[in-house]
C-alpha positions in Angstrom: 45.3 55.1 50.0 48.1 53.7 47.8 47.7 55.1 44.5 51.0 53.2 43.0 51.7 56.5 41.0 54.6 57.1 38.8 55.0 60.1 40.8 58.2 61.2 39.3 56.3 61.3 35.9 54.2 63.4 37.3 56.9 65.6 38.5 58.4 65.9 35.4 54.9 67.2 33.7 54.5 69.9 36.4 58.2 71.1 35.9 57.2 71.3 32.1 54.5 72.9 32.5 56.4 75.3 35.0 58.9 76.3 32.5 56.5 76.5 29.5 53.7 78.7 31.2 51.3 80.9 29.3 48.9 83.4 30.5 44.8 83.5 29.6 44.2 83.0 26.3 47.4 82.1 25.5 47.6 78.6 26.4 48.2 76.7 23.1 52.0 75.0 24.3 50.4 74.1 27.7 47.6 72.3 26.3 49.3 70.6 23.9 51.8 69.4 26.6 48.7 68.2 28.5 47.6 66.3 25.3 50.8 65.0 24.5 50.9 63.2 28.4 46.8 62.4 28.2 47.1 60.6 24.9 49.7 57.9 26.9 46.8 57.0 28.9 43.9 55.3 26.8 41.1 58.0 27.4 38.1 57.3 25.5 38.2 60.7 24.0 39.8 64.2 24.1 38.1 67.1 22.8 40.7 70.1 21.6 40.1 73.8 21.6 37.2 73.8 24.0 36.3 77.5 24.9 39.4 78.2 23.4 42.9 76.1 24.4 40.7 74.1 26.5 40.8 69.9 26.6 38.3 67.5 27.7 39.7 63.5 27.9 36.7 60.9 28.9 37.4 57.8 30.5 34.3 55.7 30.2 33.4 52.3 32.8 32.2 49.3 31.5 29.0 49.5 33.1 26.7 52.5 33.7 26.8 54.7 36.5 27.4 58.5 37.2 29.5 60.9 35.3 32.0 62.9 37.4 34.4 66.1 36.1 37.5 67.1 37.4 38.7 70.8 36.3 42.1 72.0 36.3 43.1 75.4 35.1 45.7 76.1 32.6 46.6 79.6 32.6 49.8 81.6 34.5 50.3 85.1 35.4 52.0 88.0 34.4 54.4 87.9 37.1 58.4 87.4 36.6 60.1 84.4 37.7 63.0 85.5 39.8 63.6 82.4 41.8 66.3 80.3 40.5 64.7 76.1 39.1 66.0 73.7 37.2 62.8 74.0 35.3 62.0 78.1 35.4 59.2 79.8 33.0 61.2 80.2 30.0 58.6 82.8 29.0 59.5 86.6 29.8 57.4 88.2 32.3 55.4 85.4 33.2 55.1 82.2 35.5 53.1 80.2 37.3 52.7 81.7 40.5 49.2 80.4 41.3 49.9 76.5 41.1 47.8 75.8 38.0 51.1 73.8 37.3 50.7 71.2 39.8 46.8 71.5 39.5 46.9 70.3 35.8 49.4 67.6 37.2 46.7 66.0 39.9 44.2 65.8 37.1 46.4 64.2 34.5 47.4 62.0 37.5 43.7 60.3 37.6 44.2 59.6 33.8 47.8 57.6 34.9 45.9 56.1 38.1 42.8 55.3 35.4 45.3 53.2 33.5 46.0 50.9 36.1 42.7 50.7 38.1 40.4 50.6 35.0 36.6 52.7 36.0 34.3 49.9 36.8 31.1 52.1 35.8 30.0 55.2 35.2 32.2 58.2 33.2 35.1 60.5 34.6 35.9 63.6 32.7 38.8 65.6 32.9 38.7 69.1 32.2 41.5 71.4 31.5 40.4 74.7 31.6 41.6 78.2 29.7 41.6 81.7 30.9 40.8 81.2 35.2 42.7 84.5 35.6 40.6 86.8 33.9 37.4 85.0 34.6 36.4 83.9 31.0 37.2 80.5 30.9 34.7 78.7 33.1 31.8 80.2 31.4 33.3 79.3 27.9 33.5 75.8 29.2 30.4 75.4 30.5 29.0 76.3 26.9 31.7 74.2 25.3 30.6 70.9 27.5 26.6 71.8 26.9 27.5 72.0 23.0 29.2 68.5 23.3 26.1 67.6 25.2 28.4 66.4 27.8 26.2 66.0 31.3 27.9 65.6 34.6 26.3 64.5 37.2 29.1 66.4 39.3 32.0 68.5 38.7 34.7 69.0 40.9 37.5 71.3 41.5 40.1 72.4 44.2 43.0 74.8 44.7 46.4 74.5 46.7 46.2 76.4 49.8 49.6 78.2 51.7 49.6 78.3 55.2 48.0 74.6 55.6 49.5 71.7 56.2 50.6 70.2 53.4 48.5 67.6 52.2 45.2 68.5 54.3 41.8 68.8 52.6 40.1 71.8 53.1 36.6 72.8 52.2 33.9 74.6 53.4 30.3 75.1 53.8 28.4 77.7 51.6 31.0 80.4 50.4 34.5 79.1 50.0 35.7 81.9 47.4 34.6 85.1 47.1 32.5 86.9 44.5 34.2 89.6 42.6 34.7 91.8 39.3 36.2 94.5 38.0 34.8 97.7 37.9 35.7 100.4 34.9 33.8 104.2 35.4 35.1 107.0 32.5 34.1 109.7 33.3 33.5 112.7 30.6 34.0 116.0 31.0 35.4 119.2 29.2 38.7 120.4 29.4 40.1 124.1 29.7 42.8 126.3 30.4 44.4 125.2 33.8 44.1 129.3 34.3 40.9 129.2 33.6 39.2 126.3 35.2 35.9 127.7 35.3 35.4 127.4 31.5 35.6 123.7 31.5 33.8 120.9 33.3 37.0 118.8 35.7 36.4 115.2 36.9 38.3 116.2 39.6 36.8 116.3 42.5 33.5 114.1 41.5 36.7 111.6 41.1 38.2 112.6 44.6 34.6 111.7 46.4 34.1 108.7 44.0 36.5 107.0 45.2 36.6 108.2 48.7 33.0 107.0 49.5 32.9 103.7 47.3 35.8 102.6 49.2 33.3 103.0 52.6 30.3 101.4 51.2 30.6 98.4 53.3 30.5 100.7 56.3 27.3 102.3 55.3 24.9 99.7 53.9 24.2 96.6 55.9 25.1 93.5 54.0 25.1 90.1 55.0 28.5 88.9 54.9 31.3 90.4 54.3 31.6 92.8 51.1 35.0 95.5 49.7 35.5 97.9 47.4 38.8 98.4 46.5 40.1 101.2 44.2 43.0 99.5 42.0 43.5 102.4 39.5 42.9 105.8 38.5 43.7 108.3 35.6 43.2 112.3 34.8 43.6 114.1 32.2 47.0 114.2 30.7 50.3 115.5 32.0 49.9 119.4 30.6 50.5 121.9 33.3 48.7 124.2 30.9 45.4 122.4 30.9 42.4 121.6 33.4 41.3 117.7 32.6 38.0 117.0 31.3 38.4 112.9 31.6 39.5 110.5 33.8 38.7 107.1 34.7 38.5 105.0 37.8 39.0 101.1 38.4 37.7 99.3 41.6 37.6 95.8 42.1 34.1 94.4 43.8 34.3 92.0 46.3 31.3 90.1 48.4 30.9 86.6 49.8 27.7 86.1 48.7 26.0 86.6 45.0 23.3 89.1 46.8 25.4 90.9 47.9 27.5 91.4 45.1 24.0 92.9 43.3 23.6 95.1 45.8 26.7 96.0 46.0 27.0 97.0 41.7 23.7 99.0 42.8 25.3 101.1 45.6 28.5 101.6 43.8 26.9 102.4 40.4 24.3 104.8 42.4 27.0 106.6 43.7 28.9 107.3 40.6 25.9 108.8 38.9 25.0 111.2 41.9 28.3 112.6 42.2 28.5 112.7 38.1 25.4 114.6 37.8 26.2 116.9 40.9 29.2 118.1 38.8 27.6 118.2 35.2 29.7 115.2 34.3 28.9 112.3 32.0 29.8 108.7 32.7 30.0 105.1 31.5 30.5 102.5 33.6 31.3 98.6 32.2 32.6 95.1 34.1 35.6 92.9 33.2 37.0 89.8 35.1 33.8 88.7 36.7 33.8 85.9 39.0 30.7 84.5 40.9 31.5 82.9 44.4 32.5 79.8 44.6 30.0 77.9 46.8 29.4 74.2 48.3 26.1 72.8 49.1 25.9 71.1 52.3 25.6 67.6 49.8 28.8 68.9 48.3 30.6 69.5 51.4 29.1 66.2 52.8 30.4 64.3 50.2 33.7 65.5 49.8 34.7 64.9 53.4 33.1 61.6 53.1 35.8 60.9 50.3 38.5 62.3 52.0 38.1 60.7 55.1 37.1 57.4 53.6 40.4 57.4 52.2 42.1 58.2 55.9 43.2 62.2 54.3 43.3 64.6 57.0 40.0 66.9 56.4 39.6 70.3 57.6 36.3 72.2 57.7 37.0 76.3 57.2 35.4 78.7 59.1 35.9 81.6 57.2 35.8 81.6 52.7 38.7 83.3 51.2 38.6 86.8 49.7 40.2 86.0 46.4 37.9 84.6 43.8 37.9 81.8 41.9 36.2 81.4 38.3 34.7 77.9 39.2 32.1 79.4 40.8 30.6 79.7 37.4 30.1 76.0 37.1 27.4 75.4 39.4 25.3 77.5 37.2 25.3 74.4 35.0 26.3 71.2 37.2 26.0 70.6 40.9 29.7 71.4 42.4 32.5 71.0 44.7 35.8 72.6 45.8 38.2 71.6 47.9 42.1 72.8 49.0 45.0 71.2 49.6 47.6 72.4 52.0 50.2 73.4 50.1 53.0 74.0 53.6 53.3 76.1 56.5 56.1 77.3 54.6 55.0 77.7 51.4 54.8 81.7 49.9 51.2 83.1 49.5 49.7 82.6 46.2 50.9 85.6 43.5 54.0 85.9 45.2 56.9 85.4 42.9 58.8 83.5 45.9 56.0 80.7 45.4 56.5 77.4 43.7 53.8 74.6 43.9 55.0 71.9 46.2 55.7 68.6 44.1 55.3 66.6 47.5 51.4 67.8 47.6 50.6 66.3 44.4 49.6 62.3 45.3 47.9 64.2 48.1 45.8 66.0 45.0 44.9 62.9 43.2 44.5 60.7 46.2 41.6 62.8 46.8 40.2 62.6 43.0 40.3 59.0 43.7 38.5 59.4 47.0 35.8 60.9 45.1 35.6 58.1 42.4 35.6 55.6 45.2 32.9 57.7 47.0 30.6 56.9 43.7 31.0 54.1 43.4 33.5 54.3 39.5 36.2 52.2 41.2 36.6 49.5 43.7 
């Protein structure tokens, strides 16, 4: 599909984007570079400051017909940049080692592709979205576009993939991404003299089997798909070789591939800490951060998107098995029916999170080829 992009525009924003990147909640420059390039382009509308640094342009058809999203996510990480770029994060400590660079570039491409093939019907909205990293921003979207009274008839979203070929479309039936959250356990108990131990009440060992057993849950309970518990952090006491610790605290980070799963995997895991808690006379308090439901496609969904990509001659790929790394766009379908999609990002490309990796330019007409797939698919453009 010849899209007759300015491609080296395009290339510019991402490099800019690169070298200005902000992590969750943080994302005021990037949005306002993302405004700056969507005001060029004639939308209908942007919305500011949705669910925080958030930005909603609408292009609107001259006819009726259905209303299509595309969300891209704004936010880096808190990893260094130590590779060498013309265009490297200027910001200490953090970069954008995820590719929400070059995902924000695909969808501000279909606002420079909308300027020269005008939307014959219906409404396409793109949606730039804070805070993916942490899990907040979806949801604060979602609320942002019902108080807007903004209904989609579909939203769609996608993700650049390492170790595909770049350029490929990848999606999946059912579970794509994976379900997960953080979980925080304090545990309370009473300190004493490290000579006297048996005066005070030590998290010690209720810690020790804690974390021993939760890590083995998906070995003991049958679950349907695949499910992890992985312990990410723990603290006792305080460094005092004089005193036996009366607190400590425990992080693990859920996993499941299914939203069932994931309930009765919080169950297990929060049945377990009480029982070892109460064996040992210990209080607790147990809370969630970073929550992220799985990311899931309808077989209409899946249908559809491979219907778009191959209508448009992109190489399609149908995965086997979902990823184990979670995605926050799971939260839209909630709300709106959904689809996501990958796109081969190199053979040779470094994993995602690794501060090696750097989102391939060359992948991004691939990225909006296939947002203009979907368009075509409903019938918004000829």
């Amino acid at each position: 599909m010849d899209l007759k992009l300015n491609l080296d525009e395009l290339v510019t924003l991402r490099h800019h984007l690169h070298a200005h990147a902000e992590v969750a909640n943080q994302e005021e420059k990037t949005a306002k570079i993302i405004v700056d390039f969507l005001e060029k382009y004639n939308a209908d509308h942007i919305w500011k400051n949705v669910g925080g640094h958030g930005v909603i342009a609408l292009f609107k058809g001259k006819e009726d017909g259905q209303s299509i999203g595309f969300r891209a996510d704004l936010d880096a990480l808190h990893i260094e940049e130590t590779i060498h770029l013309e265009y490297e994060s200027k910001t200490p400590h953090v970069s954008h080692k995820c590719g929400h660079d070059g995902h924000m570039t695909m969808v501000a491409g279909v606002a420079s592709y909308l300027k020269q093939y005008a939307l014959k019907r219906g409404n396409v909205y793109l949606i730039f979205q804070p805070a993916e990293e942490t899990g907040e921003g979806a949801e604060r979207i979602n609320k942002g576009l019902k108080a807007l009274d903004i209904q989609l008839d579909y939203l769609f979203g996608l993700h650049n993939l390492p170790a595909f070929p770049k350029g490929e479309i990848v999606s999946k039936k059912g579970t794509f991404a994976a379900a997960s959250r953080g979980m925080v356990v304090k545990i309370f108990g009473k300190t004493s003299h490290a000579a006297e131990p048996e005066f005070g009440i030590s998290p010690v060992l209720a810690m020790a089997k804690i974390s021993t057993e939760i890590t083995h849950i998906h070995r003991t309970i049958d679950f349907s798909d695949l499910t992890l518990a992985t312990v990410i952090h723990s603290e006792l006491g305080e460094i005092a070789f004089g005193t036996s610790p009366g607190y400590g605290e425990i992080r693990v980070t859920l996993r499941a591939m299914r939203d069932e799963d994931m309930s009765f995997l919080i169950d297990e895991a929060e049945n377990l800490v009480h029982k070892y808690c109460e064996d040992d006379g210990l209080g607790c308090e147990i809370s969630y951060t970073e929550v992220f439901p799985a990311t899931i496609n309808s077989e209409e969904s899946f249908d559809i998107m491979q219907q778009a990509a191959t209508g448009i001659d992109l190489n399609f790929k149908e995965l086997i098995t979902p990823f184990k790394w979670s995605e926050d766009f799971g939260q839209y379908k909630l709300q709106y029916k959904t689809g996501f999609f990958g796109v081969g990002a190199g053979d040779d490309c470094p994993h995602l999170h690794d501060e090696f990796y750097d989102f391939p330019d060359s992948i991004i007409e691939s990225g909006v080829q296939m947002y203009a797939g979907l368009m075509k698919y409903f019938d918004l453009i000829d």
